[in-house]
CHARMM-style PDB file with segment names, atoms N, HN, CA, C and O in Angstrom:
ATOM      1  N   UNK     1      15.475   7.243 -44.358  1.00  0.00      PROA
ATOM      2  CA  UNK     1      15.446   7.631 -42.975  1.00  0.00      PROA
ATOM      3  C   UNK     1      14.161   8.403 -42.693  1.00  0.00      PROA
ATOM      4  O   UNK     1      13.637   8.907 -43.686  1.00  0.00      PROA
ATOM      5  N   UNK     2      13.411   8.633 -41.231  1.00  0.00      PROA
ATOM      6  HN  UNK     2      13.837   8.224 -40.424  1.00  0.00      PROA
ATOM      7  CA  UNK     2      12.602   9.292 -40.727  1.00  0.00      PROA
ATOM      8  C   UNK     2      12.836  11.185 -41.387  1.00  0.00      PROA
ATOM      9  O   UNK     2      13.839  11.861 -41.616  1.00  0.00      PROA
ATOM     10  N   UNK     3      12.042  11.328 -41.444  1.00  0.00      PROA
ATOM     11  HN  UNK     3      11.227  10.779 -41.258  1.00  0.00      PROA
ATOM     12  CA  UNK     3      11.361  12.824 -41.935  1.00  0.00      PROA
ATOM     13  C   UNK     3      11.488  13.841 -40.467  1.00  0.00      PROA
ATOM     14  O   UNK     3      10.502  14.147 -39.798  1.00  0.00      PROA
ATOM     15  N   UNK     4      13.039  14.314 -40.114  1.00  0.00      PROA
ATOM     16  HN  UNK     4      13.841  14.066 -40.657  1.00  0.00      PROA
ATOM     17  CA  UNK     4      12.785  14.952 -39.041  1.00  0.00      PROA
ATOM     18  C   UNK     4      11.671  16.028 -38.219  1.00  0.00      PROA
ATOM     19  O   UNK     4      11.409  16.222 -37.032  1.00  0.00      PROA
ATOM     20  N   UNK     5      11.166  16.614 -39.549  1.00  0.00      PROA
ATOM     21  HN  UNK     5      11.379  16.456 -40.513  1.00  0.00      PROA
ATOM     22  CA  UNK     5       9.847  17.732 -38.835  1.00  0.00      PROA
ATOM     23  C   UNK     5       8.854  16.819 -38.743  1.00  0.00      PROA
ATOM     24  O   UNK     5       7.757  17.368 -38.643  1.00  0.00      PROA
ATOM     25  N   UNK     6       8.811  15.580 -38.739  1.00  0.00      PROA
ATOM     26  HN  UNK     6       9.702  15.134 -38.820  1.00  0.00      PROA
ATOM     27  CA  UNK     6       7.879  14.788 -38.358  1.00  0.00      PROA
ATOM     28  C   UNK     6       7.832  14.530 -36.858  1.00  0.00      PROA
ATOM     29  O   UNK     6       7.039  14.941 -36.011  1.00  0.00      PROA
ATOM     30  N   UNK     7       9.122  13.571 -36.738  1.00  0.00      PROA
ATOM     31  HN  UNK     7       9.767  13.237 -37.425  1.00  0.00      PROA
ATOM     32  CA  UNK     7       9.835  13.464 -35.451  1.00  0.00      PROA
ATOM     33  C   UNK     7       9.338  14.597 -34.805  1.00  0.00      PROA
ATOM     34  O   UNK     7       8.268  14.486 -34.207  1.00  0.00      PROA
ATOM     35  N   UNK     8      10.050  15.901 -34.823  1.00  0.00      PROA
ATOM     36  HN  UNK     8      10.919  15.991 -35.309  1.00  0.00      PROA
ATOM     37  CA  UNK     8       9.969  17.040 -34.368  1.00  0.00      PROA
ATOM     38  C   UNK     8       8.344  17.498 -33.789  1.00  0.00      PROA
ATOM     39  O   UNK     8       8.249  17.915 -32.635  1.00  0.00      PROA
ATOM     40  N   UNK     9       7.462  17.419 -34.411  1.00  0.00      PROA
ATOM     41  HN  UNK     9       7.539  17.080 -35.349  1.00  0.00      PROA
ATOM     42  CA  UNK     9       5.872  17.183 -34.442  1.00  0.00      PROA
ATOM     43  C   UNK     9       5.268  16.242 -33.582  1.00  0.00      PROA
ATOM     44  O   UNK     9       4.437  16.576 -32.738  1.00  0.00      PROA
ATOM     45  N   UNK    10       5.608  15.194 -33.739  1.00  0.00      PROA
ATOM     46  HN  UNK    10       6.283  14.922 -34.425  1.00  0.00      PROA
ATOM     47  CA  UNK    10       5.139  13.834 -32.489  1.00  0.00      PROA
ATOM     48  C   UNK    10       5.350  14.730 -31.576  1.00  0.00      PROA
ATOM     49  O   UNK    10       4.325  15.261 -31.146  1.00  0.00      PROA
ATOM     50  N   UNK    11       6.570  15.160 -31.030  1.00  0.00      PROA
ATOM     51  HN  UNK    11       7.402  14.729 -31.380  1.00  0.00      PROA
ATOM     52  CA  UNK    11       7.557  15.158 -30.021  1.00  0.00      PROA
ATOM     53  C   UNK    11       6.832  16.281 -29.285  1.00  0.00      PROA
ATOM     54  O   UNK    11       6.885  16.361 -28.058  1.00  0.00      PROA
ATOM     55  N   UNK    12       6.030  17.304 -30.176  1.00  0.00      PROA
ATOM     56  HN  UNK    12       5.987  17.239 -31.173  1.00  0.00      PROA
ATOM     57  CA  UNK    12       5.613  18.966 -29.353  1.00  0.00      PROA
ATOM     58  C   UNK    12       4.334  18.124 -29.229  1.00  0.00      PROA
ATOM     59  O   UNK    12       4.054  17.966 -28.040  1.00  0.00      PROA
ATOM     60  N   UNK    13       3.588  17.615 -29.947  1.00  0.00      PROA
ATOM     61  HN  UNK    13       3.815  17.743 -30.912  1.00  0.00      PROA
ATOM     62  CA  UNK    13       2.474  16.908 -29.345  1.00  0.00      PROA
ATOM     63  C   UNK    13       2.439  16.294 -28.268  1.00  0.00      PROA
ATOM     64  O   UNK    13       1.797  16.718 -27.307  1.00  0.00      PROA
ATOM     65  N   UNK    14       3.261  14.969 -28.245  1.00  0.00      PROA
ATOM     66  HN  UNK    14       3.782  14.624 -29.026  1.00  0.00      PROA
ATOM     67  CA  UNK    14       3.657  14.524 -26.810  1.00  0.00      PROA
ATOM     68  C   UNK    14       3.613  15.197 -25.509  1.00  0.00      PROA
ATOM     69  O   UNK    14       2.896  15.002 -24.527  1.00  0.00      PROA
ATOM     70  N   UNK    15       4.962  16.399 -25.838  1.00  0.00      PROA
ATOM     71  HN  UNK    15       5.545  16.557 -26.635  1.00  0.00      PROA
ATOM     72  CA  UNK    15       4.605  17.101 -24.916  1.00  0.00      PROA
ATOM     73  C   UNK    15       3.030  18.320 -23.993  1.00  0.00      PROA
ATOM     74  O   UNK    15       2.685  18.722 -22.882  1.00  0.00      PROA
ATOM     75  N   UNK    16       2.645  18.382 -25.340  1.00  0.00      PROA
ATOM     76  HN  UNK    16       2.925  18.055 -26.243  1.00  0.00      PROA
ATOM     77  CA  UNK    16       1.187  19.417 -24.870  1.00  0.00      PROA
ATOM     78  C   UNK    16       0.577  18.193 -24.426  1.00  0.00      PROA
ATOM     79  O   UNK    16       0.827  17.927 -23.250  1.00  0.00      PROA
ATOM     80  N   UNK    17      -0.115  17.421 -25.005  1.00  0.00      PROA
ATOM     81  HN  UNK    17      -0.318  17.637 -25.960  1.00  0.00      PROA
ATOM     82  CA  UNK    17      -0.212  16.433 -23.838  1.00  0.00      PROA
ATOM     83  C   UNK    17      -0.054  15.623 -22.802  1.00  0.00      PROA
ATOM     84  O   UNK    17      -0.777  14.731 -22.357  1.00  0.00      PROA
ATOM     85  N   UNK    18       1.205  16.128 -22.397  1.00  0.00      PROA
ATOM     86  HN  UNK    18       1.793  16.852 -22.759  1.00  0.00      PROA
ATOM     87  CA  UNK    18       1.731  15.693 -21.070  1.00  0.00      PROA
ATOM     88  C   UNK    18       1.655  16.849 -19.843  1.00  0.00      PROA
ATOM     89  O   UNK    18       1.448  16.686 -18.640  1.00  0.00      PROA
ATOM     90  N   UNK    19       1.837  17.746 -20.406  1.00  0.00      PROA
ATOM     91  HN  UNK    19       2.005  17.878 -21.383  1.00  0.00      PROA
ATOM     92  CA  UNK    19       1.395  19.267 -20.012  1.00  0.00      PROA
ATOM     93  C   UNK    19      -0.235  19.322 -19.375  1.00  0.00      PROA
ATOM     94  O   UNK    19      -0.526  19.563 -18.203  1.00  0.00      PROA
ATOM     95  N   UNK    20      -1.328  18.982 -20.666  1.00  0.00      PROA
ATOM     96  HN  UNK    20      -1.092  18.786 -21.618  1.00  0.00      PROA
ATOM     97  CA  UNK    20      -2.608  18.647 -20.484  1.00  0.00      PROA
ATOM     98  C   UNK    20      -2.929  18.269 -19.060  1.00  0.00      PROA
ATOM     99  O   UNK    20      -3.485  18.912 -18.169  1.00  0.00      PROA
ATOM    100  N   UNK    21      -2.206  16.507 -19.100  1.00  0.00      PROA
ATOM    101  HN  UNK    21      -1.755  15.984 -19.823  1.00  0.00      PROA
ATOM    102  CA  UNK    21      -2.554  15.593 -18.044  1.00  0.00      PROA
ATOM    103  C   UNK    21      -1.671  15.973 -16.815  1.00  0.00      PROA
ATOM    104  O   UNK    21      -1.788  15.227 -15.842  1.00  0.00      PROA
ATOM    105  N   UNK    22      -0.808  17.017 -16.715  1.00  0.00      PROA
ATOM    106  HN  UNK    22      -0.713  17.622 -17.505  1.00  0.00      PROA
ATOM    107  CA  UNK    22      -0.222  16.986 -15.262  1.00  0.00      PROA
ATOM    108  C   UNK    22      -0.891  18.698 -14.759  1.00  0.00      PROA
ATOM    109  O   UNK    22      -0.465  19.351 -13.806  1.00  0.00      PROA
ATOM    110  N   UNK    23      -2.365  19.249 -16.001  1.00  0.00      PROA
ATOM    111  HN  UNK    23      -2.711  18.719 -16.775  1.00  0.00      PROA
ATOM    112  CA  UNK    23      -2.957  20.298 -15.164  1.00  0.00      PROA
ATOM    113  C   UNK    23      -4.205  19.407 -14.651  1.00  0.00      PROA
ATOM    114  O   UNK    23      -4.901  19.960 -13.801  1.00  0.00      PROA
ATOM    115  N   UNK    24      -4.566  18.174 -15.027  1.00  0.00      PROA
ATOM    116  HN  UNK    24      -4.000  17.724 -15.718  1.00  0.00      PROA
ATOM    117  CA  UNK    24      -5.557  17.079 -14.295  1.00  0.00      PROA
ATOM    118  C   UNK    24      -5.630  16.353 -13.048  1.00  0.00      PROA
ATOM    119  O   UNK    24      -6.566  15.766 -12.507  1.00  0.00      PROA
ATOM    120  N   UNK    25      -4.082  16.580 -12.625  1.00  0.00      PROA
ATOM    121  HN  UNK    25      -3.321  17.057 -13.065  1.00  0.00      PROA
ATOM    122  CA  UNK    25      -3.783  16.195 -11.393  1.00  0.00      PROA
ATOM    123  C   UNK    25      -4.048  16.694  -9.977  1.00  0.00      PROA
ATOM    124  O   UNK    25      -3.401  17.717  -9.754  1.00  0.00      PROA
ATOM    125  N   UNK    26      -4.712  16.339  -9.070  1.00  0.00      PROA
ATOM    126  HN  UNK    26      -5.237  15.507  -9.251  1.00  0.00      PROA
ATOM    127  CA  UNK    26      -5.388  17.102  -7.948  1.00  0.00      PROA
ATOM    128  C   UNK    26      -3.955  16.227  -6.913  1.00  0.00      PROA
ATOM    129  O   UNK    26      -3.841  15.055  -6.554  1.00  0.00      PROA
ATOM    130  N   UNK    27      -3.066  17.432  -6.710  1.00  0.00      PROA
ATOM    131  HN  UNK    27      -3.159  18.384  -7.002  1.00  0.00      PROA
ATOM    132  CA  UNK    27      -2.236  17.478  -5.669  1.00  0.00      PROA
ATOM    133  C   UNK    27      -2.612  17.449  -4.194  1.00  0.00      PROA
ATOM    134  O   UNK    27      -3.237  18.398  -3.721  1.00  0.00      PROA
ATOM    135  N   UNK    28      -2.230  16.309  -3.374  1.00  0.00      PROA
ATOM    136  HN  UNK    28      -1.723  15.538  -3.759  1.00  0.00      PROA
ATOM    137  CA  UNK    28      -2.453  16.897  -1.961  1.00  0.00      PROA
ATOM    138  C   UNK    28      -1.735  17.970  -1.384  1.00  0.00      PROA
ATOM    139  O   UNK    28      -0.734  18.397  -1.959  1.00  0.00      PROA
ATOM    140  N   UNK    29      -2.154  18.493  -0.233  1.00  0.00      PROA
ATOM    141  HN  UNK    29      -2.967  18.146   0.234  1.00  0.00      PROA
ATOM    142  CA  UNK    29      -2.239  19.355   0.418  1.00  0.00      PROA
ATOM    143  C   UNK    29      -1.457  18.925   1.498  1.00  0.00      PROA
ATOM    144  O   UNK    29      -1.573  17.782   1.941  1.00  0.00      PROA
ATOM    145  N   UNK    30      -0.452  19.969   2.090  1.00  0.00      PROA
ATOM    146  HN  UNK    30      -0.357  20.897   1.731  1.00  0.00      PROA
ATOM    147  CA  UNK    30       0.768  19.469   3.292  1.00  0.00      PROA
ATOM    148  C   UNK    30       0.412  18.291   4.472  1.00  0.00      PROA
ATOM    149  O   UNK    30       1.065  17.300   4.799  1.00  0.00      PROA
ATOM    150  N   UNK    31      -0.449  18.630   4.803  1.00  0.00      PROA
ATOM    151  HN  UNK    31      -0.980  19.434   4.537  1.00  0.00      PROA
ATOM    152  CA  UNK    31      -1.511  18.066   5.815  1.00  0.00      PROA
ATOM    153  C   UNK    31      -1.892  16.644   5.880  1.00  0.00      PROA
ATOM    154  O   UNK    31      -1.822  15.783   6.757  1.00  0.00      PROA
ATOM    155  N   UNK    32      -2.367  16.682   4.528  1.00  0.00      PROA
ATOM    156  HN  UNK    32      -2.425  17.382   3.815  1.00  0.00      PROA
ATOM    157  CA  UNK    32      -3.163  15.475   3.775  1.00  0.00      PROA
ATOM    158  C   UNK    32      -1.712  14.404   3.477  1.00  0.00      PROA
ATOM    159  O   UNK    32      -1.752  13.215   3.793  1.00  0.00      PROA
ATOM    160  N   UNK    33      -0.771  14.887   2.984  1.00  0.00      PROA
ATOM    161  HN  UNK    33      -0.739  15.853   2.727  1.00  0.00      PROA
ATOM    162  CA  UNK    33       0.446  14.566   2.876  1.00  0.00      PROA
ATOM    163  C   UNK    33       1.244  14.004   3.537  1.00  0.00      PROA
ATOM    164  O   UNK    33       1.946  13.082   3.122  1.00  0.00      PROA
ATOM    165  N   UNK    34       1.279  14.728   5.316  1.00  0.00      PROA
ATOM    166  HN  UNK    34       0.708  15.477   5.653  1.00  0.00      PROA
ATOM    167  CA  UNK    34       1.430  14.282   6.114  1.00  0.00      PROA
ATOM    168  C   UNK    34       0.987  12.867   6.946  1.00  0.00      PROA
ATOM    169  O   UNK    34       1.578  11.948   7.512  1.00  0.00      PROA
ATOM    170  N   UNK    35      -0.159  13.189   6.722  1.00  0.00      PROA
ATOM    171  HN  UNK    35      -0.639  13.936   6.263  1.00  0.00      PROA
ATOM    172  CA  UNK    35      -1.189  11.954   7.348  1.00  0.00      PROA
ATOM    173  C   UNK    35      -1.302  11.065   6.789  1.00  0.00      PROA
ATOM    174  O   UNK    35      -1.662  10.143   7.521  1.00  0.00      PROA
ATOM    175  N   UNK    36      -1.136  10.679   5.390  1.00  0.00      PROA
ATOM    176  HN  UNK    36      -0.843  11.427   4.795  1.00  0.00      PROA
ATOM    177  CA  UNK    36      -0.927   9.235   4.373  1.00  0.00      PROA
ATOM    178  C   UNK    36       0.501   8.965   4.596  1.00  0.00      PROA
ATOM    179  O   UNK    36       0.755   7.777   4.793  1.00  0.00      PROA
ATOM    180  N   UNK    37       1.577   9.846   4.613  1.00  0.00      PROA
ATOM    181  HN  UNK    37       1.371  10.812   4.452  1.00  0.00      PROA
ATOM    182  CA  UNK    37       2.801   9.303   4.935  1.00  0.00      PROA
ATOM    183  C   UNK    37       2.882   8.856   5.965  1.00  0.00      PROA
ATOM    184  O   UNK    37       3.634   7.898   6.142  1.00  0.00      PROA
ATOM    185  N   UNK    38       2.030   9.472   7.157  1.00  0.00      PROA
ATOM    186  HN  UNK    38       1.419  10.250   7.013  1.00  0.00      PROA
ATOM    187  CA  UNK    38       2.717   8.455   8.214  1.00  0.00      PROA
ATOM    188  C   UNK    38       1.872   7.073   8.875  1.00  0.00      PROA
ATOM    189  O   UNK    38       2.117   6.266   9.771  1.00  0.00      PROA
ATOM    190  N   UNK    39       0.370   7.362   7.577  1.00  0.00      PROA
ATOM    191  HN  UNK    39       0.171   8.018   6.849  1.00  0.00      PROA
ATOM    192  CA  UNK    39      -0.262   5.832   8.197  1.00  0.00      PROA
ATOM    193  C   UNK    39       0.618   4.847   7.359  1.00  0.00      PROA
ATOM    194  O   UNK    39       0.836   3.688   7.711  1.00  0.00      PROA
ATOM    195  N   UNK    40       1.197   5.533   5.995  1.00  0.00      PROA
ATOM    196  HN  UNK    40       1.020   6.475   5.709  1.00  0.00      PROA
ATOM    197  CA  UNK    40       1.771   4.283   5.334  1.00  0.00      PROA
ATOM    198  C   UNK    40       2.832   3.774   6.042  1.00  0.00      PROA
ATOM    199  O   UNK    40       2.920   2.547   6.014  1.00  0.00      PROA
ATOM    200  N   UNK    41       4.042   4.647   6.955  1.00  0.00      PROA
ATOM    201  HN  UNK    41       3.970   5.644   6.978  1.00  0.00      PROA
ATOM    202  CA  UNK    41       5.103   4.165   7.873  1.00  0.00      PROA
ATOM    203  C   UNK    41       4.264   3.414   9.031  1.00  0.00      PROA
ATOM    204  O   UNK    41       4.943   2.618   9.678  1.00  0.00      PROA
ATOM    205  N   UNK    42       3.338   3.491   9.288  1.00  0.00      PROA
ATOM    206  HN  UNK    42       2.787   4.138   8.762  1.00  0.00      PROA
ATOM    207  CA  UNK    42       2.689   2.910  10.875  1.00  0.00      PROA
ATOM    208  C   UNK    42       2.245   1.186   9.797  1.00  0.00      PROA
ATOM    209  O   UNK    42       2.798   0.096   9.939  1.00  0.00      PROA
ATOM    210  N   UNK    43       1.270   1.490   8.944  1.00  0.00      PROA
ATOM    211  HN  UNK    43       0.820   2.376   8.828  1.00  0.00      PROA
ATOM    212  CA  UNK    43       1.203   0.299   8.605  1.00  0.00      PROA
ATOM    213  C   UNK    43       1.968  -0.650   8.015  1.00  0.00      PROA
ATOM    214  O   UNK    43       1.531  -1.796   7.908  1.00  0.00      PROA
ATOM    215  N   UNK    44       3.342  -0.268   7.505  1.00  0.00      PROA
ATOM    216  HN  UNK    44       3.697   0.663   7.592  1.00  0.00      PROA
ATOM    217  CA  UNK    44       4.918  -0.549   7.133  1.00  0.00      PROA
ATOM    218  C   UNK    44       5.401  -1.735   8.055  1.00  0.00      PROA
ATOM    219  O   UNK    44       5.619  -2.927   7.836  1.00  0.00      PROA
ATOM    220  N   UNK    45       5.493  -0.820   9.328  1.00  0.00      PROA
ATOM    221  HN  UNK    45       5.316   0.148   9.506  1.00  0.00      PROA
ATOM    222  CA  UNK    45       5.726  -0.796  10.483  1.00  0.00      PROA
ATOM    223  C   UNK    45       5.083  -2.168  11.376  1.00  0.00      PROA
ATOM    224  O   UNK    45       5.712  -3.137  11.801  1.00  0.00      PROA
ATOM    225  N   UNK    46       3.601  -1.872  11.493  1.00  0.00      PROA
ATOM    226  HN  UNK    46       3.090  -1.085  11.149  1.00  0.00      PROA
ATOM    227  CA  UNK    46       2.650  -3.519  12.055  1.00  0.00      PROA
ATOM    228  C   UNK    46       3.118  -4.687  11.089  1.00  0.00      PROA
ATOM    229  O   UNK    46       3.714  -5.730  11.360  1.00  0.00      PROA
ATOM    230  N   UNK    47       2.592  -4.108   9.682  1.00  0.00      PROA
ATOM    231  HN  UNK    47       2.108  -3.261   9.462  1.00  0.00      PROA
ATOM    232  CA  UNK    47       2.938  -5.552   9.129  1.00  0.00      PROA
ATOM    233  C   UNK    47       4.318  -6.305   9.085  1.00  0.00      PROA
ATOM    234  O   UNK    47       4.432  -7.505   8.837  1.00  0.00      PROA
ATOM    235  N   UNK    48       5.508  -5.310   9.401  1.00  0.00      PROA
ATOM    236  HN  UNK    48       5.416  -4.335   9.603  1.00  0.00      PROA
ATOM    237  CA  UNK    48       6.923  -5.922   9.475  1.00  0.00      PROA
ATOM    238  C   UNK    48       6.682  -6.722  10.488  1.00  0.00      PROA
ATOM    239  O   UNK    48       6.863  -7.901  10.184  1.00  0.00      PROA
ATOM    240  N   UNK    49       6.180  -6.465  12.109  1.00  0.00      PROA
ATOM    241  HN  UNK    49       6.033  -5.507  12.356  1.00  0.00      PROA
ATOM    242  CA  UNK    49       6.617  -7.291  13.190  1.00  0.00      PROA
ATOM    243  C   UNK    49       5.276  -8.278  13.019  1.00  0.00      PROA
ATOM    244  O   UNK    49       5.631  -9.343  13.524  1.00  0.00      PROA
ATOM    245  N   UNK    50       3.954  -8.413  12.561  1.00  0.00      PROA
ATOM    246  HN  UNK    50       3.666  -7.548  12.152  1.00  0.00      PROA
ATOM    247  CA  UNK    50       3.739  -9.202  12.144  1.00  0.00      PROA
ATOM    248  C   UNK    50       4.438 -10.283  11.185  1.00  0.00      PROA
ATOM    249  O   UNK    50       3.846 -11.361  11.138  1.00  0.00      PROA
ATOM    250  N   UNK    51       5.339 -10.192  10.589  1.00  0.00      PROA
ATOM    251  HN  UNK    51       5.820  -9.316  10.628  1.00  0.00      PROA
ATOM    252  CA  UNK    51       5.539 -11.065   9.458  1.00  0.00      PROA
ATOM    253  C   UNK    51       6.690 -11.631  10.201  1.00  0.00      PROA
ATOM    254  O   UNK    51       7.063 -12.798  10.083  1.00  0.00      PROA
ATOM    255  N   UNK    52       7.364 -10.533  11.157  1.00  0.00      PROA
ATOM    256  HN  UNK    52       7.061  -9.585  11.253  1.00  0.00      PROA
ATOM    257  CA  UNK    52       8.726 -11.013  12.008  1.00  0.00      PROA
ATOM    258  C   UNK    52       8.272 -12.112  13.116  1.00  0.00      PROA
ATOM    259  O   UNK    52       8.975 -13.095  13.353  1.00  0.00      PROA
ATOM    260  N   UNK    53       7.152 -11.886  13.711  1.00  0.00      PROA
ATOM    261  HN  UNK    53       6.582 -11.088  13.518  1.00  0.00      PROA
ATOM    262  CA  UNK    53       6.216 -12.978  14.364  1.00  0.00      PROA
ATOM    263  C   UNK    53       5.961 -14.228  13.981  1.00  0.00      PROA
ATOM    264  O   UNK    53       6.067 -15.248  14.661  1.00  0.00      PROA
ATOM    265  N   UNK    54       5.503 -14.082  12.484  1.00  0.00      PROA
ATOM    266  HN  UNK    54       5.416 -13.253  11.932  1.00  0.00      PROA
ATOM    267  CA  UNK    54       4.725 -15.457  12.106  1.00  0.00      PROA
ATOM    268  C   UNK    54       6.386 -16.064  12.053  1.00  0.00      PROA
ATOM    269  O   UNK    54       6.636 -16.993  12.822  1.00  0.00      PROA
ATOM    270  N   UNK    55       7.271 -15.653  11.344  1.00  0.00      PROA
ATOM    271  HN  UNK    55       7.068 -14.899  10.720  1.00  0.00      PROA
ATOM    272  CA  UNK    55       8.639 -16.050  10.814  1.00  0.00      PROA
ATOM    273  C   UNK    55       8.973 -17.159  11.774  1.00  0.00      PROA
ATOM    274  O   UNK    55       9.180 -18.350  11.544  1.00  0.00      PROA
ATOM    275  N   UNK    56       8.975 -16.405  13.042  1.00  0.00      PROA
ATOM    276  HN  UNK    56       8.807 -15.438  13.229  1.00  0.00      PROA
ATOM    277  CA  UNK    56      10.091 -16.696  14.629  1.00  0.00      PROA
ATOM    278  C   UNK    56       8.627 -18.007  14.838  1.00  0.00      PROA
ATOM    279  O   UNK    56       9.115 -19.135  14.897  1.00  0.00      PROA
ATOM    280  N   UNK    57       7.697 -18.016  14.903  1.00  0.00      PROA
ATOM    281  HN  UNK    57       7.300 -17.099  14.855  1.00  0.00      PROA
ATOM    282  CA  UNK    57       6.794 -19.466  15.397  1.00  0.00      PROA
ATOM    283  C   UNK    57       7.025 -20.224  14.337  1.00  0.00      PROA
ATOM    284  O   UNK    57       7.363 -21.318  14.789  1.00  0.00      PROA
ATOM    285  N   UNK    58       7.032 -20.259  13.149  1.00  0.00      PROA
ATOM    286  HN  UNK    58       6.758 -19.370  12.782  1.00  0.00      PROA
ATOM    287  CA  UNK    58       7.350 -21.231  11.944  1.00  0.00      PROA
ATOM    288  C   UNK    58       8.665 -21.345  12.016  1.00  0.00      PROA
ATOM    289  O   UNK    58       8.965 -22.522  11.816  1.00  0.00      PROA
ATOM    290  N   UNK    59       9.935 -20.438  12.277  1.00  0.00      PROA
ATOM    291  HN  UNK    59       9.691 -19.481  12.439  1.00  0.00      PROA
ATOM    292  CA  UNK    59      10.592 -21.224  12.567  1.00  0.00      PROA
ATOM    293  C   UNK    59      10.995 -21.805  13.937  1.00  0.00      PROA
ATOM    294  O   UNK    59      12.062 -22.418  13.950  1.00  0.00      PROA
ATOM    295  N   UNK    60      10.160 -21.689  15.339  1.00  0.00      PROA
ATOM    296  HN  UNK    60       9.293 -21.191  15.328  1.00  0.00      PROA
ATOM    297  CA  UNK    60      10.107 -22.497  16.061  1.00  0.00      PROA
ATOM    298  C   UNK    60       9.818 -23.781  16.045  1.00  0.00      PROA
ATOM    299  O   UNK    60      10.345 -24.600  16.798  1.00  0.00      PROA
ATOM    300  N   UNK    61       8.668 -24.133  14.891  1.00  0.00      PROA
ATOM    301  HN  UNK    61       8.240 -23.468  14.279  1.00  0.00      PROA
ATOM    302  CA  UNK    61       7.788 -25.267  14.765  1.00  0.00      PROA
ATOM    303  C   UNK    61       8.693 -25.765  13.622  1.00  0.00      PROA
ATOM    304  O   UNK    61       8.147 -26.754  13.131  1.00  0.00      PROA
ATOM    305  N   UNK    62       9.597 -25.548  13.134  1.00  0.00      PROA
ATOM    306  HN  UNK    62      10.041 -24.745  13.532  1.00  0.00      PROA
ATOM    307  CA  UNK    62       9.974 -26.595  12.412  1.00  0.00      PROA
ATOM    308  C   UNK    62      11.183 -26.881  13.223  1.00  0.00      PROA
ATOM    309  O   UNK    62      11.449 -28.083  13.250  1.00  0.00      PROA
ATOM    310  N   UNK    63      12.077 -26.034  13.965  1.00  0.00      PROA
ATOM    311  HN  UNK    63      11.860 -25.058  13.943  1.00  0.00      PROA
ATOM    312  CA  UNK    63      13.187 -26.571  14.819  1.00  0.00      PROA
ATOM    313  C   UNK    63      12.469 -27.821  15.760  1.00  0.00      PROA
ATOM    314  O   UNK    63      12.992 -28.925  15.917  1.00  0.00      PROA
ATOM    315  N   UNK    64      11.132 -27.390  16.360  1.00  0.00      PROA
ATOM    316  HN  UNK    64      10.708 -26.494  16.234  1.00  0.00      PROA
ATOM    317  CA  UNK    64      10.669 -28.650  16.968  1.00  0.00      PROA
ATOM    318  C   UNK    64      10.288 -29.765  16.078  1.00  0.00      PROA
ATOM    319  O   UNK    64      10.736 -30.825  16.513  1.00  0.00      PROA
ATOM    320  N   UNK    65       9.505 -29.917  14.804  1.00  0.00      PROA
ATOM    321  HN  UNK    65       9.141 -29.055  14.450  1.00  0.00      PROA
ATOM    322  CA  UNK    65       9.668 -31.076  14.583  1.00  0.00      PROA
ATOM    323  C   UNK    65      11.085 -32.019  13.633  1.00  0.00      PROA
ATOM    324  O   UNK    65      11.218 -33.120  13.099  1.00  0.00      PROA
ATOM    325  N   UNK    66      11.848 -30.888  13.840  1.00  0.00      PROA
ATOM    326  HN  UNK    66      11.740 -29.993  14.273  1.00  0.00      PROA
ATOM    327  CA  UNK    66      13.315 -31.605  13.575  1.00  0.00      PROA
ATOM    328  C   UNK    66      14.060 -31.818  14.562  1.00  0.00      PROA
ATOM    329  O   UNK    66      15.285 -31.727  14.477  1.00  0.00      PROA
ATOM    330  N   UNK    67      13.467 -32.119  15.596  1.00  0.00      PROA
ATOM    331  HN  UNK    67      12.472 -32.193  15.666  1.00  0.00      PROA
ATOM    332  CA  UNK    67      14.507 -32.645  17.239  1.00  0.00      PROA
ATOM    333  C   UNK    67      14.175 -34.064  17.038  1.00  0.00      PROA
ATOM    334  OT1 UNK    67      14.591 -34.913  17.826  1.00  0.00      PROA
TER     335      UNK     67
END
């Protein structure tokens, strides 16, 4: 079987380096936060009734050429 203070060793390593990489992280700011959330809902938003658009003429154009 595995050598538990080995295990044990990976495991505190792992962690200090996970520690490391989440003091590397440049957090936004409330603001900044704000304003990407709500272009991502606005652009969510266009491209749904775009896609609800193309949908409703393609399926207009095929109800017409199945009459």
């Amino acid at each position: 079987m595995g050598n538990p203070e080995k295990k044990d060793k990976k495991l505190e390593t792992f962690f200090k380096g996970l520690k490391a990489e989440f003091k590397k992280i440049s957090w936004p700011d409330k603001d900044d936060l704000l304003k990407q959330s709500v272009a991502v809902v606005c652009v969510s938003v266009v491209l749904g009734l775009i896609i609800a658009l193309l949908d409703m003429v393609m399926q207009y154009g095929v109800n017409f050429l199945a009459m």
